[in-house]
KOLMI-135352 format. One record per residue: x, y, z of N, C-alpha, C in turn; residue number from 1. Coordinates in steps of 0.05 Angstrom, whole numbers, plus 5000, padded with zeros to 4 digits. Layout:
ATOM   n_c1   n_c2   n_c3   ca_c1   ca_c2   ca_c3   c_c1   c_c2   c_c3   resi
ATOM      X      Y      Z       X       Y       Z      X      Y      Z    NUM
...
//
This chain:
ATOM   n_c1   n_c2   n_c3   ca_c1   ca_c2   ca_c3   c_c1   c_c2   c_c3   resi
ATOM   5016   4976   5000    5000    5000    5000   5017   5025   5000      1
ATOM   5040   5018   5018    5056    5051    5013   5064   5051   4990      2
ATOM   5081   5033   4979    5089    5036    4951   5078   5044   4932      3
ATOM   5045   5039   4935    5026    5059    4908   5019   5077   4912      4
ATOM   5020   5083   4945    5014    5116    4957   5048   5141   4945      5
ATOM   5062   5120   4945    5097    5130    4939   5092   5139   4913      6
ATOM   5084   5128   4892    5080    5124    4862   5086   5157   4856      7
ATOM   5074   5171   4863    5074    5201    4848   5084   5219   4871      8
ATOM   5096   5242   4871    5097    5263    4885   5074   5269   4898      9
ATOM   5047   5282   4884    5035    5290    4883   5016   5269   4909     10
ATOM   5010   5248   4900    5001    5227    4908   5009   5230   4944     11
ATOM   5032   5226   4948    5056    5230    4977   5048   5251   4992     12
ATOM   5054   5269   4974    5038    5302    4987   5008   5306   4999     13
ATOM   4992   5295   4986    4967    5293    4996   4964   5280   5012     14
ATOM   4981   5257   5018    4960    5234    5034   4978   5245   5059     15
ATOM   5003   5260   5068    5027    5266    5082   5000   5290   5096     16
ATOM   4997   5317   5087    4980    5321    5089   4958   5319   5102     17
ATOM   4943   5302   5089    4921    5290    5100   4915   5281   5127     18
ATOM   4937   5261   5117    4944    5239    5153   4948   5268   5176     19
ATOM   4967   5289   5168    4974    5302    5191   4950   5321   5202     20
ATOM   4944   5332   5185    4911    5346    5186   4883   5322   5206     21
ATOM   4895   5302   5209    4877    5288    5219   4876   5281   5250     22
ATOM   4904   5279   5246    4925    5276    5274   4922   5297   5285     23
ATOM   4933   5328   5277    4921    5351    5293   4903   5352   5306     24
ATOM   4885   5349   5283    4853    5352    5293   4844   5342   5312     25
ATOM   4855   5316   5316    4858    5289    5334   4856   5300   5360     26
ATOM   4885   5308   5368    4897    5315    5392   4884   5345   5399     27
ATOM   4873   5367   5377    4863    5389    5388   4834   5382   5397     28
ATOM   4829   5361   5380    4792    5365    5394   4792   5348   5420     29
ATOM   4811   5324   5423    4807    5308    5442   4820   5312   5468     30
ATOM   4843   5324   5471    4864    5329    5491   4868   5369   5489     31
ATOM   4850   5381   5479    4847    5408    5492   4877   5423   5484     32
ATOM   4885   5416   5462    4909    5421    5449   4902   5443   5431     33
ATOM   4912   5469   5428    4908    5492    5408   4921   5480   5380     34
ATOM   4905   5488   5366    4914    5489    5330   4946   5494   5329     35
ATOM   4966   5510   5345    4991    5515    5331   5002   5504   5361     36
ATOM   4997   5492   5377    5012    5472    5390   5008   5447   5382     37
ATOM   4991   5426   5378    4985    5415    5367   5002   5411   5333     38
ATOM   5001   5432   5321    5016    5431    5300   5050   5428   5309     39
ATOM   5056   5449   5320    5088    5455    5333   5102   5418   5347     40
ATOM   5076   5408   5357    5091    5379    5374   5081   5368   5353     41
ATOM   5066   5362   5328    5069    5345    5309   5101   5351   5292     42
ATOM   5101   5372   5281    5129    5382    5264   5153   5372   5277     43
ATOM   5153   5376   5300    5179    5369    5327   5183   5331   5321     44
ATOM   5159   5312   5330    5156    5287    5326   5166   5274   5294     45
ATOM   5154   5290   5279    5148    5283    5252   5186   5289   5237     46
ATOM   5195   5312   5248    5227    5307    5231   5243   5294   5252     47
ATOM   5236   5293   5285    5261    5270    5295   5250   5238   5289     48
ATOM   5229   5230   5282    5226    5206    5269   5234   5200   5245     49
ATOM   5228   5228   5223    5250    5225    5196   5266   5212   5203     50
ATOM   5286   5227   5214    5313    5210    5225   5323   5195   5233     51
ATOM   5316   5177   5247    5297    5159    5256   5296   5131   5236     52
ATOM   5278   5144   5215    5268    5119    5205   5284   5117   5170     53
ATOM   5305   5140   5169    5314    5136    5146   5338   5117   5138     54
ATOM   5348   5109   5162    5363    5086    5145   5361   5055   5135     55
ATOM   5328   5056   5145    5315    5028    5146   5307   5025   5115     56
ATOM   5328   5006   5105    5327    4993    5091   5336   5005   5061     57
ATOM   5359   5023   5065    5371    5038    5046   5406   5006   5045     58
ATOM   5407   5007   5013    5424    4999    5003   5452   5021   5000     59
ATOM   5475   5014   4999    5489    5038    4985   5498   5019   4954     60
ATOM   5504   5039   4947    5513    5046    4914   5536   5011   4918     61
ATOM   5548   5009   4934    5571    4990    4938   5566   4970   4939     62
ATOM   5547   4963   4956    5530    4942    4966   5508   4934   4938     63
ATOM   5496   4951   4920    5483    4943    4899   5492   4939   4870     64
ATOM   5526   4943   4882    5544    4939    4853   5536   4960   4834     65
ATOM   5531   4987   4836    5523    5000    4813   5532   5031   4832     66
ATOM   5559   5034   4827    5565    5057    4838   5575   5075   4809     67
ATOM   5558   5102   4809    5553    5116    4802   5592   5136   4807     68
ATOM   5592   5136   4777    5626    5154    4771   5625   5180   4787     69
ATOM   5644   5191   4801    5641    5212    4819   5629   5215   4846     70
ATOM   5606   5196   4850    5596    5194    4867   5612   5184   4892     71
ATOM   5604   5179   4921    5604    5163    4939   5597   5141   4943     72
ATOM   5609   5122   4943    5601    5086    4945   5582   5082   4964     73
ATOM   5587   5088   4986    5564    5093    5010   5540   5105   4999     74
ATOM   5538   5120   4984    5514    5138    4976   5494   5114   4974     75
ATOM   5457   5131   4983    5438    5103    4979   5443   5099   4950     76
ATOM   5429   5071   4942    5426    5075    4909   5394   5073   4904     77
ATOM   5372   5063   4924    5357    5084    4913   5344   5078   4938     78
ATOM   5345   5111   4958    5340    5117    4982   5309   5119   4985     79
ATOM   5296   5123   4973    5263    5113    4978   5247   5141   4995     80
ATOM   5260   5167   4985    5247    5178    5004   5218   5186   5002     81
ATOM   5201   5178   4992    5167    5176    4986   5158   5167   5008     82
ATOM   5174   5138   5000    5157    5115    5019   5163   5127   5058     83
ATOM   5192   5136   5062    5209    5136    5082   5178   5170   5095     84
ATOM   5171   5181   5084    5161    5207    5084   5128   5200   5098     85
ATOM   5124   5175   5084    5095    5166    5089   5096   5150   5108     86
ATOM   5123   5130   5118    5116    5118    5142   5126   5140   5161     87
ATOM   5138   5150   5157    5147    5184    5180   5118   5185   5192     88
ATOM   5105   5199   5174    5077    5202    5177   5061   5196   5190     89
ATOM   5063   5167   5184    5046    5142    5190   5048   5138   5226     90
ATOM   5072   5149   5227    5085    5139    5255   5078   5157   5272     91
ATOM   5083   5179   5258    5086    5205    5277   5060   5211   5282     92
ATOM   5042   5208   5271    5009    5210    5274   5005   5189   5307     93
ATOM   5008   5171   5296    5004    5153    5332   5019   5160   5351     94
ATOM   5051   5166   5346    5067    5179    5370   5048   5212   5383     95
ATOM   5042   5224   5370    5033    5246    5364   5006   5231   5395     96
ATOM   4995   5226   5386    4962    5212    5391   4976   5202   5417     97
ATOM   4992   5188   5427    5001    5186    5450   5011   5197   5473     98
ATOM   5032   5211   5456    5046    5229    5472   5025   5254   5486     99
ATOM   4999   5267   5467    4986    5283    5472   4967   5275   5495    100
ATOM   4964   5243   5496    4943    5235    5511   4958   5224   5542    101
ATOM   4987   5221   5538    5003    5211    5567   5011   5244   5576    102
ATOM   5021   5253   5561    5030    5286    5574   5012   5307   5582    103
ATOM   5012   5314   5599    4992    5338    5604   4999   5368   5585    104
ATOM   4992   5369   5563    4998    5391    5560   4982   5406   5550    105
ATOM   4944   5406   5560    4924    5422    5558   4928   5449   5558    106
ATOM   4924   5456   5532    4935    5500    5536   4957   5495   5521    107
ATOM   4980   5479   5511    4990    5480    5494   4989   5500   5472    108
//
């Protein structure tokens, strides 16, 4: 399913989007969270899980025998960042949904 959600830019962007618009919404209507706190601890969750979740399952150039002239051998050879963007997402929506509901941070 992520892989045909990955398929297009466009495709990634909306559903990235979507999911987070939902998650907000989530934590402001349910846990008494304002619109730009609520946003501010999604953004915060959502790029330290990027990080997080980006080396899972990246090849390098060395390792797939197809290293690219000039390049770095280490470099991914093909780093997946669609898919890597949508389970970010995916993740950070439930961390999001947790964290808002174990932490007190009503008035946020």
């Amino acid at each position: 399913m992520v892989k045909a959600l990955a398929a297009s830019f466009w495709t990634t962007a909306a559903v990235v989007v979507a999911v987070s618009a939902v998650a907000i919404a989530i934590v402001v209507n349910a846990f008494d969270l304002r619109v730009s706190g609520g946003t501010a601890l999604y953004f915060i969750i959502w790029w330290t899980l990027l990080f997080a979740i980006l080396p899972f399952g990246v090849r390098s150039q060395a390792e797939a025998g197809e290293v690219v002239h000039g390049s770095e051998p280490g470099a991914p050879a093909a780093p997946g960042l669609r898919e890597k963007a949508l389970w970010t997402t995916f993740v950070s929506a439930v961390v999001l949904v947790i964290v808002a509901g174990i932490l007190p941070l009503s008035g946020l």
